[in-house]
Steps between C-alpha positions, in 0.01 A plus 500: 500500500123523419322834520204365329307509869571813530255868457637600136579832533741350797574175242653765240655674775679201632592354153720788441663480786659213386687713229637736751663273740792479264546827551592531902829612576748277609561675822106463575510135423754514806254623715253238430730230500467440869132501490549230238699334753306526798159333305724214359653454804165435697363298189831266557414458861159473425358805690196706391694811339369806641620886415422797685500810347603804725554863432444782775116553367351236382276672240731487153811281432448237762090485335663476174731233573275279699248517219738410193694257744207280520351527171848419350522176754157401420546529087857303537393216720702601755331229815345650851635821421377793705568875514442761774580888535489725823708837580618658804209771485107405425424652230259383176506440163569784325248596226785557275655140593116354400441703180845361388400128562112572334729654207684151502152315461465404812198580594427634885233445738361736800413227750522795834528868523642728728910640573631162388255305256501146444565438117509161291708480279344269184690327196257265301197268610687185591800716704414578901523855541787694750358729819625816462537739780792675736688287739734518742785251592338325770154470334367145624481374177862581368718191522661456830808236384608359178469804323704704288500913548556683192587905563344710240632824688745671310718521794437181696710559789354890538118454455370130511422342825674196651321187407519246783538150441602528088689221375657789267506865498566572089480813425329619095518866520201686295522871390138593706269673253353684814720811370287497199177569677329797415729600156404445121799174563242337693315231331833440301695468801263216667500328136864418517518472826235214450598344194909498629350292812309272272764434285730366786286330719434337197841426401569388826207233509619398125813414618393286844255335310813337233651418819204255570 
């Protein structure tokens, strides 16, 4: 993996990631095992492969996911890979989600204002930036087949919406940092959440792309 493309504050960032993945709990490594699965399974049959990211808002964990997703595919090589996010409920990003990321080093871009702003996300001058911004399910632009749907919800079958036409339905529960908002936990809360995403998604692409 070569972070040399990337912003440095987010090239320091990422390098010690690296460190960290040998850390996740075997019972977590469980979890992402199927999403593992699902990518080499579409590489094998030579599909695009394609995740969408759903939690009931999608304004935090399902942002956070999509973001480190792709960044991790991109920096391992990982081929035509695309990520998505929606939730049952428009929403937007959530300040807190966005100071998190800019805390990360990636840096964030105000492209629209208004109740849901249109964001890029940027990682270095030679790597295309993400759109940021709240979707739901059925947003044109969210894959419509060949797709896997990762649940962020804590509770999948309580509070994240069905997901028609998913190849998969893998749940990835996240502990939502939304009960932080407003306390002196705050900033700390987003921070882990954040950097416990980052540290999967890229253990997760680390381990499809020594599949390849």
């Amino acid at each position: 993996m070569n972070t040399d493309s990337l912003f440095p504050e987010l090239k320091r960032y990422v390098d010690s990631l690296s460190g960290d993945q040998a850390t996740i709990d075997e019972w977590r490594k469980q979890l992402l095992y199927p999403v593992i699965h699902y990518l080499r399974s579409s590489i094998d049959r030579q599909r695009e492969p394609q995740l969408l990211f759903v939690c009931t808002q999608n304004s935090r964990r399902s942002m956070f996911t999509q973001v480190w997703a792709q960044l991790a595919g991109w920096l391992f090589g990982v081929k035509n890979f695309h990520t998505y996010s929606a939730g049952g409920d428009l929403s937007a990003l959530h300040p807190n989600t966005k100071d998190a990321l800019i805390r990360a080093g990636i840096q964030i871009q105000t492209l629209t204002e208004g109740v849901n702003p249109l964001y890029h996300a940027m990682f270095g001058e030679t790597l295309p930036p993400i759109y940021l911004f709240s979707k739901q399910v059925d947003f044109s632009e969210n894959p419509k087949k060949n797709f896997g749907a990762v649940l962020v919800c804590v509770d999948d079958a309580e509070w994240c919406p069905f997901i028609p036409n998913a190849d998969v339905r893998i749940p990835l529960p996240y502990s939502d940092p939304k009960k932080f908002d407003g306390t002196d936990e705050m900033e700390s809360a987003y921070a882990r959440c954040c950097r416990q995403i980052a540290e999967e998604m890229f253990y997760v692409m680390k381990s499809v792309s020594e599949k390849e």
